[in-house]
Each structure stands twice: as C-alpha cells, then as structure tokens.
N, C-alpha and C positions, 0 to 999 in steps of 0.2 A: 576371924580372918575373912578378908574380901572375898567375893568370888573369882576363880581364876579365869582370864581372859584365852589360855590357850586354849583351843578345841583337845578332846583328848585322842590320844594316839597320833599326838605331833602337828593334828592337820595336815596331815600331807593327802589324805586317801581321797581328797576330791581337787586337787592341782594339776593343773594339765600345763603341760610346757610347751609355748608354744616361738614362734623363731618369731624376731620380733619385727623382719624386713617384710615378711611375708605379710604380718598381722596390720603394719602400716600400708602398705601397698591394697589389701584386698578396702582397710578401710576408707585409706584416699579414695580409690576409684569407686567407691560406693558413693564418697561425697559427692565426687567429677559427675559421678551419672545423674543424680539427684539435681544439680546445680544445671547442667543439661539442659536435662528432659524435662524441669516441675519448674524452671527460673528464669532461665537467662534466655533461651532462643525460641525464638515465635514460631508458630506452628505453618506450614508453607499454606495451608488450605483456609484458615480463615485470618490469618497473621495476627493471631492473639496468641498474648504467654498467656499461663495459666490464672496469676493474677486477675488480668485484665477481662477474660472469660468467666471467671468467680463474679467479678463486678455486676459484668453486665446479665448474666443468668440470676444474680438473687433481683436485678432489677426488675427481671422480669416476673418473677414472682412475687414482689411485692407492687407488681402493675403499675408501673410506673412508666407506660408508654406518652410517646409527645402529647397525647390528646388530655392524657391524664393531669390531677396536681400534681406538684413535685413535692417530697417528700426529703425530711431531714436527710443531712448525707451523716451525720451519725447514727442514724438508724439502718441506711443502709449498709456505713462499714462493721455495725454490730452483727445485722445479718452474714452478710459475707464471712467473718472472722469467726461466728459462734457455727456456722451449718457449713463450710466450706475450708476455710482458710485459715488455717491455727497459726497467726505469726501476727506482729506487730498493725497498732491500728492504724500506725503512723504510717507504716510501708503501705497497707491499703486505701487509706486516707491521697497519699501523694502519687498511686496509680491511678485514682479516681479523680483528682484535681488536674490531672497533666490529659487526661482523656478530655477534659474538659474547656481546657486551651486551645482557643483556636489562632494561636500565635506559634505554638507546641504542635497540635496535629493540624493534619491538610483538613478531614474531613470527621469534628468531632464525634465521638460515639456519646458523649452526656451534657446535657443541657442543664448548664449550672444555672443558680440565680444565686447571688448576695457575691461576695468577695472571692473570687478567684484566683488570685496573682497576677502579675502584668510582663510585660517584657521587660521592665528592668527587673528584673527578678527577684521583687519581693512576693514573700508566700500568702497563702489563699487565707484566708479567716477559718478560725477552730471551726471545726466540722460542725460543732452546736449550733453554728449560726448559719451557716452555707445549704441551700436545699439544692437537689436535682431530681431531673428526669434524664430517660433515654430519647437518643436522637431517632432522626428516620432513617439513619443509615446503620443503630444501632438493633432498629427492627428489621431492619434488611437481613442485617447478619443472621438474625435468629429466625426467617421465613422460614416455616416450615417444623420446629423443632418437638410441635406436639404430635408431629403423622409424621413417628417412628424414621425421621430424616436421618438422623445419628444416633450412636450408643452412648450407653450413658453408662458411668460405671460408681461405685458405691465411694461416699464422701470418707474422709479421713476414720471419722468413729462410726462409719456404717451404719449412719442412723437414717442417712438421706442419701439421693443420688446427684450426681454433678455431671454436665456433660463432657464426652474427653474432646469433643471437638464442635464446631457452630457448623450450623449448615453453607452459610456465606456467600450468600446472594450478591457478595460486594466484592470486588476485588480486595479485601481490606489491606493485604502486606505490603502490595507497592503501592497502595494507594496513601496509606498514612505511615507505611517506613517502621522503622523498628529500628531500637540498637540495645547494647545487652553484652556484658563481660560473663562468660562461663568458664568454667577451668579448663586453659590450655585451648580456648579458641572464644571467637567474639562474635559479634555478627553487629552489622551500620549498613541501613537501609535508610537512604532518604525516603519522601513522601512523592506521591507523583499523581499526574491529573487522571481522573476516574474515566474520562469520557476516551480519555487518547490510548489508557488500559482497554477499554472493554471494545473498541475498534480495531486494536492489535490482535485479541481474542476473536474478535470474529473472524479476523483475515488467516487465523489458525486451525479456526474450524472449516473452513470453506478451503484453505490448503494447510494438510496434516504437517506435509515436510516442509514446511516455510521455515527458512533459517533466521538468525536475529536479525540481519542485515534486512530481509521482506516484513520483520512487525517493525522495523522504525520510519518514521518519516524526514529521508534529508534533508537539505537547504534547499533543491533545485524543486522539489515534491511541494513544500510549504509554499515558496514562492507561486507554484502554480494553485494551488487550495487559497492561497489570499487574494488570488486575480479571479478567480471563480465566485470567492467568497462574496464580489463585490455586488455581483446581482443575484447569486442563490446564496443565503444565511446559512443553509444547510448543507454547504458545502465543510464547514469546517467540521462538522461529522467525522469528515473522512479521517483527520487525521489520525495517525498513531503515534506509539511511544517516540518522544523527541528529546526526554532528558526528563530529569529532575523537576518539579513542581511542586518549592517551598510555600510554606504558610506565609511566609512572611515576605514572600516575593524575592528583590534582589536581580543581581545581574550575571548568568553563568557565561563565564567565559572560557569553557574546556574548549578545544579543538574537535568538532565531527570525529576523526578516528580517535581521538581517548575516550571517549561518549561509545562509542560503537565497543571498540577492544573489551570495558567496562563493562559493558549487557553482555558481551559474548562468553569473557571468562566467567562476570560474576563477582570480578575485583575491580578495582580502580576509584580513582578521586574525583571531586568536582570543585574545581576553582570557582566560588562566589563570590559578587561583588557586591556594595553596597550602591541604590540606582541614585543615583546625584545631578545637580542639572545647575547652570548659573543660573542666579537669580541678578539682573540689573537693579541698581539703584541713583540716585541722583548724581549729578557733576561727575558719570564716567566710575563711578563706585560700584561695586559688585559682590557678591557674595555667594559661596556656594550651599546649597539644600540639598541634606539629600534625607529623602523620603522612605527609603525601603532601606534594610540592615540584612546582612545574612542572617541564614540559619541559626538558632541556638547559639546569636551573640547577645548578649545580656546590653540592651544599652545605658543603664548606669554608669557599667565597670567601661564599656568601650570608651564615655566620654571624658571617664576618671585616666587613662591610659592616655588619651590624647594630652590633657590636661598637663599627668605626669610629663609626656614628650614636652610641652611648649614651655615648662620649667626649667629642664634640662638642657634648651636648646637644641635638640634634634630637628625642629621643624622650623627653621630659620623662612621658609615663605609663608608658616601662618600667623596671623594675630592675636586670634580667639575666637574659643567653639563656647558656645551657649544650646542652650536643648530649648526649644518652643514650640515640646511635643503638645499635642492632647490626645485625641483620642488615636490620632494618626500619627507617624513621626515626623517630625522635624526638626530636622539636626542642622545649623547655622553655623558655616566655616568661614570667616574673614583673614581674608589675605594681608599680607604685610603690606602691600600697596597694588596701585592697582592695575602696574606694570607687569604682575605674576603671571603664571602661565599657568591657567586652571588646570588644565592638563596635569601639568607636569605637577602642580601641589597636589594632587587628587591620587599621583603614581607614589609618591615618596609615602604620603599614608593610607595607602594599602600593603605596602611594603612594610611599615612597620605596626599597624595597628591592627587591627578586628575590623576594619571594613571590607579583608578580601579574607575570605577563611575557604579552610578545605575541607568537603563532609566525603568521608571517603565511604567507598561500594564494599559491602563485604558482605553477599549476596547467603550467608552461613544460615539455614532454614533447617526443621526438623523435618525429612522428606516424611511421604506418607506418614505425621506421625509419632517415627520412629525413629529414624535415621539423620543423624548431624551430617547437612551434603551443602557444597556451597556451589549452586545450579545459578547456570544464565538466565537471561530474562524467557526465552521460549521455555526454556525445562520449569521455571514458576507456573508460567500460565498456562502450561499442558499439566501440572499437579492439580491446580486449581479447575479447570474446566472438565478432570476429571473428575473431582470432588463433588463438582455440580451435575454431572452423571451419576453418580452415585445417587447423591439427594434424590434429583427424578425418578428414579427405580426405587428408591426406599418409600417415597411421596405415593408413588402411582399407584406399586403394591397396596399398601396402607389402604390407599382412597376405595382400591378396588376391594379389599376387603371388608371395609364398611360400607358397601353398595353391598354384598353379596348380602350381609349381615340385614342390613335393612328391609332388604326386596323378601327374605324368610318373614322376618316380621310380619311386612305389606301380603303376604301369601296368605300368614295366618290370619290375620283381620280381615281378608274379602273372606273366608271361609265363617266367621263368626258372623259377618255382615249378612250373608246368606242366609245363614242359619241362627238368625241372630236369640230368637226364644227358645229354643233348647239350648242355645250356649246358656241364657240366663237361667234355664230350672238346672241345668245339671251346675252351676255356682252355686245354686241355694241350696238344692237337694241334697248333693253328693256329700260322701265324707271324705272322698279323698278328688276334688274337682280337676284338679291338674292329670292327673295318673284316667279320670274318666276323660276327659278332652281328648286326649293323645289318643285314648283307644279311639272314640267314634269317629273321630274324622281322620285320624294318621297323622295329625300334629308333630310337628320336633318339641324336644324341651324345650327351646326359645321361644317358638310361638307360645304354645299355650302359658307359658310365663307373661310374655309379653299380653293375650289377652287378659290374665287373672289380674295384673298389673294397670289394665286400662282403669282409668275415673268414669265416673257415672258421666260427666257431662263432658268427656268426648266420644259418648255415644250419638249423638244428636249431629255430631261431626264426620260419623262414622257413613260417607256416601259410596257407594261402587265409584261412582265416576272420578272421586277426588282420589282414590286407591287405585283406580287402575293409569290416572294420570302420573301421579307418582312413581309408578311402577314402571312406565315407559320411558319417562327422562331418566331413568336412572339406570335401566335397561342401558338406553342409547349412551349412556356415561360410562359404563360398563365396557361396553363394545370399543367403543374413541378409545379409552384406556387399554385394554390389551393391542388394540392393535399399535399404540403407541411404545408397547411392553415389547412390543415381538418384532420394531423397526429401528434401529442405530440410527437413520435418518432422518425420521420423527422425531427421537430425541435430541441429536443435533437442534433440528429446526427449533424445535421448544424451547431449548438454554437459550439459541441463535434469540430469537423473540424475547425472553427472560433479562439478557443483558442488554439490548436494543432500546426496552423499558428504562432500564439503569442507567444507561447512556442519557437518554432524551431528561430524565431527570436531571440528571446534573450537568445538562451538556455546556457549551463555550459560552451560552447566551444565558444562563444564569448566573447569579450572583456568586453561588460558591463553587460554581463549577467552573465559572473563564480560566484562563491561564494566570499565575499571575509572576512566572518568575519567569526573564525573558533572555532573551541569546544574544549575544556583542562578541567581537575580537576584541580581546584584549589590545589597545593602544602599543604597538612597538616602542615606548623609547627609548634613548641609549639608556643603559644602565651608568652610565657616566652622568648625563644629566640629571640622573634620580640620584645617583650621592652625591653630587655637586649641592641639589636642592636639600640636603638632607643635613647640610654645615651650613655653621652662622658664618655671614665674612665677616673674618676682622683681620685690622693689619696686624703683621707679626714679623719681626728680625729674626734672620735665620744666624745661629751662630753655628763655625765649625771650628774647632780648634787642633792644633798642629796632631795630638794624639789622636785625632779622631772620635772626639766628645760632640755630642749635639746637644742645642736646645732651642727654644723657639720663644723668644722674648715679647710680650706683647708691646702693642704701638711699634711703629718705623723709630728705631732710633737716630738721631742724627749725628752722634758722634760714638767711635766705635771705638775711642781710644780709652773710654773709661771700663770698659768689661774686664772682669776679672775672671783669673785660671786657677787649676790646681797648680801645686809649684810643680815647676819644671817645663808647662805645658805654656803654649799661647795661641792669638788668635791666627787661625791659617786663613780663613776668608768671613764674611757676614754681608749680608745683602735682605732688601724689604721684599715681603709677599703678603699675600692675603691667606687666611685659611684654610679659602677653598681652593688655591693650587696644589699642583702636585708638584715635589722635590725631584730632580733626578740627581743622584751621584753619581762620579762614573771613576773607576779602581786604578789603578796601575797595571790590574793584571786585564784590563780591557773590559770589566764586565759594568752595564747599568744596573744602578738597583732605584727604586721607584718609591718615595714614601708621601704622604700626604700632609701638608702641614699642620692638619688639624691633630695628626696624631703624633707630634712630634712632642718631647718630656717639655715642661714648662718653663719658664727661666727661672726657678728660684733652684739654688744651687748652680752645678757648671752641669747638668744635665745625665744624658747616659752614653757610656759608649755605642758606638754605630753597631758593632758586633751583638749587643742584645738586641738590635732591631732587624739585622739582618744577616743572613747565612755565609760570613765572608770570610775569605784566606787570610789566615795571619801573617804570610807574607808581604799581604797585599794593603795600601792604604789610601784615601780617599784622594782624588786626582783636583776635581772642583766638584762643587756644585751650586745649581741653576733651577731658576723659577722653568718650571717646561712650559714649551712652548709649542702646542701641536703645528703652526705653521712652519717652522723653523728648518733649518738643514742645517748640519754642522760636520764640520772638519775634523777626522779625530788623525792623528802621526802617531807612531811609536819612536822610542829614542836614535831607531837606528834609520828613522826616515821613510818608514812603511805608511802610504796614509787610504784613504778615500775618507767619501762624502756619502753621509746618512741620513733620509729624512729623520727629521725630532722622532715623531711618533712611530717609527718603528724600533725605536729603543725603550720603549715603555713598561718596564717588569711586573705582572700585579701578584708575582709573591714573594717571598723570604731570600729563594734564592736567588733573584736578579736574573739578567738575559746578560749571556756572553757575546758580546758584539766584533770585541775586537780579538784576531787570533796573535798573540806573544808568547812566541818559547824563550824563556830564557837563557843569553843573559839580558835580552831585551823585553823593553817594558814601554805602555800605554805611556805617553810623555804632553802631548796637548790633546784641548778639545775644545775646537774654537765655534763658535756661529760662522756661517757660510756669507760674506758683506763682498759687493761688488765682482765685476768681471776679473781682475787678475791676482794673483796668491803671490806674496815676497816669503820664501823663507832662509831662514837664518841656521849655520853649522855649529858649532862648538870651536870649528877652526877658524870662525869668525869670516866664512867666504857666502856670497848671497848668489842666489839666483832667484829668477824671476818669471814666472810661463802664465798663461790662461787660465783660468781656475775650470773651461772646461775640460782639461787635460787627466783632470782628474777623475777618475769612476763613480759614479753614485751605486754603493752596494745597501745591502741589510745585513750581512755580517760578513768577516772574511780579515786578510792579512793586508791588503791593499796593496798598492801599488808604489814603486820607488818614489819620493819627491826628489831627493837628493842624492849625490852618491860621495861616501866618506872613503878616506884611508884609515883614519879610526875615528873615535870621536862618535857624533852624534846630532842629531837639529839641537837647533840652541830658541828659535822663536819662529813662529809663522805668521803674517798677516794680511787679512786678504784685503782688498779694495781695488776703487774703481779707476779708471788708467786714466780719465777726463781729470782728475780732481788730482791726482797725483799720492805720489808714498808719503807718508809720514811720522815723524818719530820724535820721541824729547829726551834729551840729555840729561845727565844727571842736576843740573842744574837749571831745567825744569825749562832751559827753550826749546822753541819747534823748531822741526827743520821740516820743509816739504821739496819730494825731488818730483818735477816733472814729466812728462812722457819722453822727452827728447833728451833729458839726462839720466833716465833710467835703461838709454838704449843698451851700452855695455852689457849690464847686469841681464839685460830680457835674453833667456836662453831655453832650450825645449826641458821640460822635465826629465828627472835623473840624471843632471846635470852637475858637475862639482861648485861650477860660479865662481862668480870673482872676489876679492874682500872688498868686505863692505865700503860705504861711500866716507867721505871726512866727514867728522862730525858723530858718527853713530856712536851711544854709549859702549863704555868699555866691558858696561855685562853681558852685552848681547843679545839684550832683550827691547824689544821695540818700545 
C-alpha cells in the first residue's frame, strides 16, 4: 500500500484560521505600499523612481562617464538586474532607452549610440546592439556621492549596497517630469526648462516666504526681459518658471491663471498645440507645415488618425496630409482649395485629432522620501534646495574629516623627516617597529602605519618644506570649511553659486537649454464655424411626412410627387439644403427644436420618427420646417391670434430638448410661422374677415405669448401675409390666377391691430388661405 498523504493526527495542530477580509486587506496594502514607494512615484529630491536610479548608479560603477567609451546596454541592464533589480530585463531595458530619448526627456540622463526608437514610436534595437554612456547631467546628479553625500542601504540579496537617494545637483523632477500609475493615486509631471528652475530657486533662497505667484515669471515681466534682452543676452537669466518646457516643443495655449492655479495647487492641465505655419506655393496655392507635435503624440498613429478622418469625411477643408519628415518634422496639410481659411482648418483638427492634447499636472511626489504628498511648485523646490543643504553638510563633514585625517599623517612624516635615521634602524632593528615608533616619538596608530607603509622612493620626496606646504592649504581648507559648517548663510551662498554654475550651463543660449515650447492664445473661433468646417456640403432634400417621419435624401430632388410613405402616412412638406445647414422645427405646442442636416437618418427607407431624435410631447406635432436662417425674423400666431416677431437666431436649440419660444395654454396652439417680408402684415380669420396694420405694430420679443393680431367671436386666424404696401397684396385662386389689391383698394380693410376687419375682397380663395 502507498504511502498516506494525510499528516497524522488530522493535520490540524499547525492551522491557524485566519478572517480572510483582514488577510486581503493587510496584503493589498502591502502591494499599494510597495508599488508606491519601490515603482511608481519619483522621488521629490532628485526626481528618480527607483528604476531609473538602479540605472544610473551601476553606470556609475561600471564608469561609464561622458568622457568614457560607451559600453553594451546589455551589459549594463545585466548589471542593474543581477546587483540591484530583480525584475524583467525588458522593464530595465525600456527605462533605460526612454532615458535616452531626447524626444521623451527634456534633459537626457544616457547617451545612447546605435538605434534608439524615434517619435513615431517605433522601439529601440535589442539591447545587444545599442551601446551607452551617462550624460553631464547624469554626473550632475550623482556630484558628490562618494563623500558620504547620501545613505545607502543594502541591495535586495544583501550582497551590495544601492543608494536610497542621488545627491542632485540638477533640479531633475521638474526639469525632466515624471509620470507613473500607483495603486489608488498617479502622479504627471511634465518636463520644464533647467535654467528658468534654478532662477526661481534662487529668488527662494534670497526670499524664504516667496509665494508661487513671486517664482513665476508673467506676460508683462517677460515682455520686459525680452526688451532688456536686446542689448544684454543676459538678461534672460532672469527669468523664472513660466510653464511647461516639452522636448518636442509645440504651442501651449493654457490661460496665465490655469498655469498659476496649477503650480499653486500642484493640479491642473496644459493645452498643447502642434507649432504650424502656411507655407505659400505657386498660382495663390498654399499649404500648411507644421513643424513641432505635442508631447508624447506618437506621429505615425497622429497621421494615421487624420488619414482615418479625410476617409470618413470629417474633414471636408482638407485634401491630404503626407509626412516629409527627416530628422526634423514635417507634417504637409493641403487644403481642399485655396479659398480655406487656414485658421479655421487648423481649429477643426485640433478639435479632433492629436495636434492639441492635454498633459495634465499632478504634482503626486514621495515627500522627503517617504511620504505620497501632491506639493506646489514652491513646496518642490524648498524639498529640493533642502536636499542640497543636506549634501553640503554631509560633503563639508566628509571633506573636513579627510583633512583632519591627512594633516595626522602630514604630522607624522615631518617627525620621521626629522628624525629620519632612527626612524630607519628602529625599521630594521626592532621586532615589533610599529609598537617602538609610537613609544619614541608619541606617534598615533595612523601615523606610524602610515610611516611603515611609506616606499623607499618616496623618501627622496620626503622635504620639510613640501610637508609643511601641504600642511597649511589644508590647514586653511580646514578653517574655510567649518566656518562654512557653523554659517546657514555661507551655505546658502554656496548652493546660491552651485546652481548659478547649473544655470550658466544650460542657460537660454545654449543648445539644449533655450526654450523650446512657446506661449499663444488660443484663436477664438465660433464653435459654429469649426462644425460647420468639420461637414462635407452636400445637397440633401429634406423630407417630413404628415406623422412626423424624417429623412434626408441626397441631391435636391426636383420632383416631390414621386416619394413614397408608410401606409396611411404622406408627405407634409420637403424643401433643398446643404449638409452643412441647420434644420429648425417648430411644434404646435410653441417650442423650436434645432437638428443638423448632416445628422439627419438617410433616405433609404421612410426614415425615423422626429421623437427619436428629439425630446417632444405627444400631444404635440411638427408645425413646418426651414433651412435656418441666422439673418431672418419671423412671425409666429397661435390659433387664437396671439403673435409677435422673433429674430431667427434666438430660436436656435442645441439640445434634445428644444427652446420653448412660444407660450400656449390649451385649448390654443402654435398655428403659423411665417419669415418677416415687407412693411405691412394682411391677416386672415377662419370667419373669413381680414384686417390689415404695419407689421411695425407688432413686438419683436425672444419668447412670450405675444400680442393680439386679431380679435374673434370664436373661430381662429385662418392665414397671415406679410408685404410691402408699394407693390400691393396678393393672392391666387384655386384656379391658380393672381389677383393683386393696391394700396388705394386695400384702404377698407387697413385697420389698427386687434381689430375684427372686414370680409375678405372678391375673388379671395374659398380656403382661406392666401
């Protein structure tokens, strides 16, 4: 028989029961902290995750500084991964290729050589092939890291040590941005210019309590630094933080106070644009370039997106984009002709494409550290400028303790130098020479180590004068140092000098230190004119049918007799438009509803009811409708003779549920809705009597119940028509002649509004309608 698989005595005697909300709870947030603190959010004092610090410290040990060759970047992510980083080569590999992008960061930390990836976002060549080094800004970071700057704490298998933080001679957080998902919070830092950082910094050390509003520089401030600039270069020093400063340049178009609110809370967006410019070409022909892209837009997929739009018709002002990048961009937009309005094609895709994106602020940093805090822009760079106080006192210490150490040394070798031939017999004699040293002359351990340790041939080097030389620079390096230990002012002034260096290196007049992403107002235009620009025109017959069906027939039809209905139903009105208009309806129960003809159901079928397209009474059903007209004024009457006059465009609805224009209680209802044509109004009763007044009589409102036109005993208007009193009324019979009445035989009928009137003239048809 097998062996039995149950432990004996049941297994129970080592089962702990444990609640299983608890056991997930303690080990989620074991993850959360982990994903925190070792992953996702960069650290406020030198703006490295832990990753990207693993990188750049084994670089440093395998010396791979700028002066240096560069070395496999598989060798370096073996390093990294085998002494630091126990996790995928690939996650290492693509923190160390994106360090490397200077399309990616503002201000790379590695200097790659062979294949890197590019901005349309294809990846870098297998790490076998790709070599690098570190940059100067990546030795920046690390100034200082062997004279005891920061602590270092033991590597994953505790075989080696790792640092928990860089010394960070660089402003690196806001200078190259960060962004990073951790559980239950994120953090999206753009990149920003070094020089306008470390002049904000100083305006911080020089006033402690400056608020964010004192480290930025406004519009009226810049203006004056660029009229300065023009005879001193050095004027644009001055400036400070003024926004965002992408790698990849671009046009930020946020407003001054969201830019401010942004650095104050530590939240907010920034609207980029892509920088474009007409390019003229022969016979009046023109074309738009644009040169710079946002941030972290991939331009492959952007021109694959346009492309998709000019398939689809969304972009009925362009022709075609072609790309004639090389090493710079250039993006080639041709317009449908060359009557466009660059403007306004340039507003419709940004609207819908990746040339205007949003990199939003979410300022989420590990404070000292430790702590997830999402700090404004002054609370970063007082973390930072204290970081750099630290260094200096960890640095000075250090230095001063290796003076101290040296000058022991330097004490014992004049004392050997003195005594230089009994130092030598008691070397050769002695049996225990160290232990005799120390007695005859009062030696420390070090010294006399330090002498047994000297080489025969630097004896011959061995001068009082070169010893006591030695001995007084370092003396006087001594002294400088504590008194720089024991003044807050000094060390100000030092960092003050420290960044001033940093500045001047990368300042506006270098190459990778100008500015390169730049400030514009966005273009107001109507948002009407960008969806206008954003439909193809084409002609289209509008059909409405007695139930209140729509559909929108392409081409103007010319004959309206052949459309067909569901049974029972037919046609109530059809009239020609273009795409790009807008439809107005307007109800029985008074209200406009507003639709677009481009988005009206198509004509194959009898189309859709009005009711799926908009929020309307089922009491209520369509009165007419009209191409709009924003010029227009129009006459609207209810049945019982209530009217005024409405500009067009303040009936305009842009949603589902329409604008109530006109006010009818029941048992009266919305009955015409005429256009507003010449000076005087003829309307018509149902008891077939007419009157006739001024069409100024009547009120021009934007909503309401209006005014009498007529006055009934019961009954109701029957027609209204307005024109001009020169040219005279007129009307056709059922048998299709005209009649026209004059001003001198319309005298009768001319009476003041809210009037009953007379019956009609001979002749008028017997419906009652003009």
């Amino acid at each position: 028989m097998g062996k039995s698989l149950i432990p004996p005595g049941g297994g129970d005697n080592h089962i702990e029961p444990v609640n299983l909300k608890s056991a997930l709870e303690e080990r989620y947030l074991a993850y959360a902290l982990s994903t925190i603190m070792h992953r996702a959010l960069p650290d406020v004092r030198d703006g490295l995750k832990p990753v990207h610090r693993r990188i750049i410290h084994a670089m440093r040990l395998l010396r791979l500084n700028p002066d240096q060759a560069y070395a496999k970047c598989a060798r370096i992510v073996g390093d990294v991964m085998g002494k630091f980083h126990p996790h995928g080569d690939a996650s290492i590999y693509d923190a160390l290729v994106r360090l490397a992008q200077d399309f990616a960061v503002r201000y790379p930390l590695v200097d790659g050589q062979g294949n890197f990836g590019n901005i349309d976002g294809d990846n870098a060549a297998a790490m076998r092939y790709t070599e690098a080094r570190m940059t100067e800004v990546a030795t920046l970071l690390m100034e200082g890291i062997q004279e005891n700057a920061i602590d270092f704490r033991p590597t994953y298998n505790e075989e080696d040590e790792e640092p928990i933080v860089l010394p960070g001679a660089f402003p690196n957080l806001l200078a190259n941005g960060s962004s990073g998902i951790a559980v239950g919070m994120a953090t999206s830092i753009p990149p920003h210019n070094v020089a306008e950082l470390c002049s904000s910094a100083l305006y911080l050390i020089n006033h402690p309590d400056a608020s964010v509003e004192d480290l930025m520089t406004t519009e009226e401030q810049w203006e004056e630094i660029k009229r300065e600039a023009a005879t001193d270069p050095d004027a644009l020093l001055k400036t400070k933080v003024r926004g965002p400063d992408f790698p990849t340049g671009g046009v930020l178009v946020e407003t001054p106070d969201n830019i401010l609110e942004a650095y104050r809370t530590g939240r907010g967006a920034f609207r980029t644009r892509a920088k474009w410019e007409k390019e003229e070409g022969n016979r009046g022909t023109w074309v738009i370039v644009v040169t710079e892209i946002p941030y972290q837009v991939q331009k492959s997929r952007l021109i694959e997106k346009i492309a998709e739009l000019l398939i689809a018709k969304k972009l009925p002002l362009l022709d075609d984009v072609r790309d004639e990048s090389a090493e710079d961009i250039r993006l080639v937009l041709e317009p449908k002709n060359r009557t466009v309005d660059p403007e306004l094609l340039m507003e419709s895709l940004f609207k819908l494409t990746e040339l205007e994106s949003r990199f939003s602020l979410n300022l989420n940093v590990l404070s000292h550290g430790k702590v997830p805090n999402v700090l404004s822009l002054d609370g970063v760079l007082r973390e930072w400028l204290e970081h750099r106080k630290e260094v200096l006192i960890r640095r000075s210490e250090h230095r001063k303790a290796e003076i101290e150490r040296r000058l022991e040394v330097l004490g014992g070798y004049l004392v050997a130098y003195l005594n230089l031939d009994e130092v030598i017999r008691i070397i050769r004699e002695e049996d225990e020479p160290k232990q005799e040293l120390m007695r005859t002359f009062e030696l420390s351990d070090l010294q006399a180590e330090s002498i047994l340790n000297m080489r025969l041939r630097s004896l011959r080097k061995l001068e009082e004068f070169e010893i006591r030389k030695e001995h007084d620079g370092l003396s006087k390096e001594k002294k400088e140092i504590e008194e720089l230990l024991a003044s807050g002012t000094k060390q100000w002034k030092k960092i003050s000098s420290e960044i001033k260096a940093v500045r001047e290196k990368y300042g506006p007049k270098t190459l990778l230190g100008a500015r390169r992403t730049h400030f514009a107002e966005a273009p107001s235009h109507d948002l009407q004119d960008i969806q206008q620009a954003m439909i193809e025109k084409e002609p289209v017959t509008i059909v409405v049918s007695e139930k209140g069906w729509l559909r929108a027939m392409k081409g103007h039809l010319p004959d309206f007799s052949t459309l067909a209905f569901k049974e029972g139903d037919k046609l109530k009105l059809a009239f020609h438009a273009e795409t790009t208009d807008k439809i107005l309806f307007f109800t029985t129960g008074g209200k406009f509803y507003t639709l677009g003809a481009n988005t009206l159901p198509g004509g194959r079928g009898h189309g859709d009811p009005i009711r799926i397209l908009v929020d309307m009474e089922n009491d209520q059903d369509i009165l007419t409708a009209f191409v709009h007209d924003p010029s227009a004024k129009l006459l609207l009457s209810s049945h019982l003779g209530y009217g005024f006059i409405i500009s067009e465009s303040d009936t305009v609805a842009n949603t589902r549920k329409g604008k109530q224009i006109m006010n009818v209680k029941a048992p009266d209802e919305a009955k015409i809705c005429m256009r507003v044509e010449g000076d005087h109004v003829a309307v018509i009763g149902e008891n077939r009597k007419m009157v006739v007044f001024p069409m100024s009589e009547i009120p021009e409102l934007t909503r309401g119940k209006g005014v009498r036109l007529q006055r009934y005993k019961d009954g109701g208007v029957s027609d209204i028509r307005g024109f001009a009193m020169d040219t005279g009324l007129s009307w056709q019979d059922s048998a299709g002649r005209t009649f026209t009445r004059s001003k001198e035989e319309l005298l009768e009928w001319m009476g003041a509004r809210a009037t009953a009137g007379r019956v009609v003239p001979k002749g008028f048809p017997r419906s009652g309608k003009f």
